[in-house]
C-alpha positions, -999 to +999 in steps of 0.1 A: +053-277+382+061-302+352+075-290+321+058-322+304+028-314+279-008-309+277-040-301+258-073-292+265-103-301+243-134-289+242-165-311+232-171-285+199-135-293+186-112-262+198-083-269+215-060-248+240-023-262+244-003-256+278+019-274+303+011-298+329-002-288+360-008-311+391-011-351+383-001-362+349-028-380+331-064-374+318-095-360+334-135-355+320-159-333+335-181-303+325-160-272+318-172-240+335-153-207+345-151-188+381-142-150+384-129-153+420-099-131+426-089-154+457-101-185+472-094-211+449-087-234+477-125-234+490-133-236+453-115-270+451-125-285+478-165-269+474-184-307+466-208-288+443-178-288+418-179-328+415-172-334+381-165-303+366-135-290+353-130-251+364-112-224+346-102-198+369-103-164+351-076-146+376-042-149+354-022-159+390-033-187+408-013-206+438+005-169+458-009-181+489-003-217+482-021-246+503-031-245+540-048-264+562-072-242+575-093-233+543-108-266+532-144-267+528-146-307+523-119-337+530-106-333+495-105-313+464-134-323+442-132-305+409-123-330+381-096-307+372-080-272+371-074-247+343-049-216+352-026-193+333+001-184+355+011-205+381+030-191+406+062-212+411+066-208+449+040-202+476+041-171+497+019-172+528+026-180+560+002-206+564+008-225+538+022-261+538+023-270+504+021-259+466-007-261+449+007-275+420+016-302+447-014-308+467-036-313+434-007-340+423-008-359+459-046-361+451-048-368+417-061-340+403-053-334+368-047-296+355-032-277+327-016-244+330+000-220+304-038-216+290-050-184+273-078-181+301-097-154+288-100-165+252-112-199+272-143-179+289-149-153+262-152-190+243-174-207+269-197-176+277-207-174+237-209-210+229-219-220+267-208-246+295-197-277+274-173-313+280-142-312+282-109-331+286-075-321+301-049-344+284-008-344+297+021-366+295+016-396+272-016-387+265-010-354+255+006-375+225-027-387+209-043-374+175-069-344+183-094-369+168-086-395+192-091-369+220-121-356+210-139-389+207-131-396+243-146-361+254-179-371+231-181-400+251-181-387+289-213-384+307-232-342+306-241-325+337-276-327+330-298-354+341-269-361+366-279-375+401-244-369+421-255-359+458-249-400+466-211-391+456-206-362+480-223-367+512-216-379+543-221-414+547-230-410+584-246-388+604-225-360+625-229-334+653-216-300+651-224-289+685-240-250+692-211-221+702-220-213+735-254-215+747-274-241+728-309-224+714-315-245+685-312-278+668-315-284+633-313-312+608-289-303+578-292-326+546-260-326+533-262-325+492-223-316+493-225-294+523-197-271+527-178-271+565-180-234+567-223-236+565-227-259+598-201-233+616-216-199+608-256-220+622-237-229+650-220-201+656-258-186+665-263-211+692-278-239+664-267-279+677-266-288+638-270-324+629-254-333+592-274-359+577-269-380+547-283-370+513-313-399+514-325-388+552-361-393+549-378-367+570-387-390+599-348-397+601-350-355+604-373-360+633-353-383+650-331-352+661-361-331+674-349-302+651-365-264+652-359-264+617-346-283+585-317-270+564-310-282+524-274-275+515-257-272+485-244-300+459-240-308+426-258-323+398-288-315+380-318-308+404-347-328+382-326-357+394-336-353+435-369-366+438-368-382+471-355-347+486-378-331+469-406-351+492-392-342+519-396-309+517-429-310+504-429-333+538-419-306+558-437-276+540-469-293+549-459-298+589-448-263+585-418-268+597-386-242+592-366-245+562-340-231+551-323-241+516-291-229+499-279-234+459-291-266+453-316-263+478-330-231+469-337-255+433-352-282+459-374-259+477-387-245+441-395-280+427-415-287+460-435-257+455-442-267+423-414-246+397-393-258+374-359-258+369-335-255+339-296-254+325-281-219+327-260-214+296-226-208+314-237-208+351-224-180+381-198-188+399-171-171+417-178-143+451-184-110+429-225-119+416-245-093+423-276-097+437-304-075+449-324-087+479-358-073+468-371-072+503-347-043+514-339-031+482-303-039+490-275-051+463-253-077+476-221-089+463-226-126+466-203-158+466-223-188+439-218-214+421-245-229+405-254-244+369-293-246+371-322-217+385-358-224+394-380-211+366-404-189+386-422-151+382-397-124+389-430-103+397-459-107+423-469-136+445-476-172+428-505-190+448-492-230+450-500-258+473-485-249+501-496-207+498-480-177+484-447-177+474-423-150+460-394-142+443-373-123+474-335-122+453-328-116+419-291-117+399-284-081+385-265-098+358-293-116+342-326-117+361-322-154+371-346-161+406-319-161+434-340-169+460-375-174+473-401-170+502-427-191+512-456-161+529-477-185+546-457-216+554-419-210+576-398-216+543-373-198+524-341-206+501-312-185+484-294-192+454-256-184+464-234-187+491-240-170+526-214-188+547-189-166+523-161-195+520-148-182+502-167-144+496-178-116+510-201-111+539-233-090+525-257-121+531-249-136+567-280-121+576-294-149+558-284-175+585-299-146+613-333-148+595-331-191+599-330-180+639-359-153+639-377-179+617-376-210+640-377-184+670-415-172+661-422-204+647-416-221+684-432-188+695-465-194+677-463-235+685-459-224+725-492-199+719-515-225+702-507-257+729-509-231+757 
């Protein structure tokens, strides 16, 4: 850890001071908070934080240090890191590294020292805003100098960034054990734990790029479709958006997660808007209205699809209804499609990190392409 300076400021003027943390030097992004007790590693290195600047709201951050097990993507991607106390030494018996060293090998930029809660009580009354992390020599500048450069970095909204985190080619993660399924994944910023826990239920999954068109989806023969998570703002995706309204009208099986859950609601004719501060971190409750069951959920999202909490909404493509709600503010957390093979979810269900209440989700993706082959078998029989 560096004992040089630091400040953070905040697009509305307030300012915290601390102490480097990570690379020296100066970082932009949107500034948002997670209430994760543990896994900040898979919160670093989760694409959907591209250009964001997280404040994590647990006081110590970096016990367990930095493996090389628990990445979720080939790098960290959040523009930069916000902690209070930094634990000086690592204590886990995978780890290889620091934290404080792993951000500064990849340039990451942080700032530790910071009064954390006043930060989110701050951010969850005035809402999700620019920021800039400032240390070293630039650390040095006039708070008006400072601020002008945080006026001037780009917002989150209206932000197309899915071209930024996906794969650039296609990839095979083959089925565990015997093979049952195959199914095209669009990665938007797919996380490596999601392609694991589909094949770990016999699914061959093949990762595509974010512009796959859905004939490039057909080229694999897939049972189903999957739309991962990413960042960005989800008025931005129109080409995704067609193909789901592509595969919706073959009625082929889809399944969509975060941003896709946004996807799959813009295709079936919602809208979407800017939550004030967000959800993210693995303690959201959610209740799955189709059981009746409250789920502790893993999320991390900045927009929600604008749809009726109540009843079934009659669209294009049939009936549709709200199937997950947040208990923390009644925001849509997921949808169903009753007479097309669709769904989505608004969190997290491969649980990297999190807990485990919604694998079922990725079991329900099986029974889904399962009847939907079933029903394909019965009508060319």
């Amino acid at each position: 850890m560096s004992d040089q300076p630091a400040v953070l400021v905040l697009e509305d003027g307030r300012t915290f001071a601390g102490e480097a943390f990570g690379a020296i030097g100066t970082t932009f992004g949107e500034a948002v908070f997670s209430t994760g007790m543990t896994g900040y590693q898979e919160t670093l290195t989760d694409p959907s934080f591209h250009r964001q600047v997280v404040v994590l709201t647990a006081p110590h951050i970096g016990n367990t240090g930095w493996n090389d097990e628990d990445y979720e993507s080939n790098q960290i991607w959040v523009a930069g890191l916000v902690v209070r106390d930094p634990s000086p030494r690592p204590s886990n018996w995978r780890s290889t590294v620091s934290l404080d060293e792993r951000m500064a090998t990849q340039g990451i930029v942080g700032i530790s020292g910071v009064d954390t809660r006043a930060l989110t009580r701050h951010l969850r009354e005035r809402g999700v805003m620019r920021v800039g992390i400032f240390s070293g020599e630039a650390a040095t500048q006039t708070g008006e100098q400072l601020l002008d450069q945080v006026l001037a970095s780009p917002q989150m909204a209206g932000a197309d960034l899915a071209a930024e985190v996906s794969t650039t080619q296609a990839y095979v993660v083959p089925a565990v054990g015997e093979k049952r399924f195959t199914v095209a994944a669009i990665d938007l910023g797919i996380k490596s734990m999601t392609p694991q826990r589909l094949s770990e239920r016999g699914i061959e999954v093949h990762v595509l790029p974010y512009d796959a068109t859905y004939a490039d989806c057909l080229a694999v023969n897939p049972d189903g479709i999957f739309f991962s998570n990413g960042p960005g703002d989800p008025a931005t995706a129109d080409p995704q958006v067609a193909v789901i309204r592509e595969a919706l009208q073959a009625r082929m099986p889809l399944f969509g997660i975060c941003f896709g859950n946004q996807l799959l609601g813009r295709a079936l004719g919602f809208g979407t808007y800017k939550l004030k501060y967000g959800h993210r971190g693995i303690n959201q409750p959610v209740m799955d209205r189709t059981t009746g069951k409250v789920e502790i959920t893993a999320q991390n999202h900045g927009f929600a699809v604008d749809a009726p909490l109540e009843g079934e909404v009659d669209t294009e493509f049939g009936r549709v209804r709200v199937t997950h709600v947040g208990l923390n503010d009644d925001v849509v957390e997921g949808l169903e499609c009753l007479d097309v093979p669709a769904y989505s979810v608004q969190f997290h269900p491969e649980a990297a990190a999190g807990p485990h209440d919604s694998a079922y989700l990725f079991d329900r993706f099986v029974d889904l392409m399962a009847r939907n082959a079933h029903s394909e078998k019965g009508i060319h029989a």
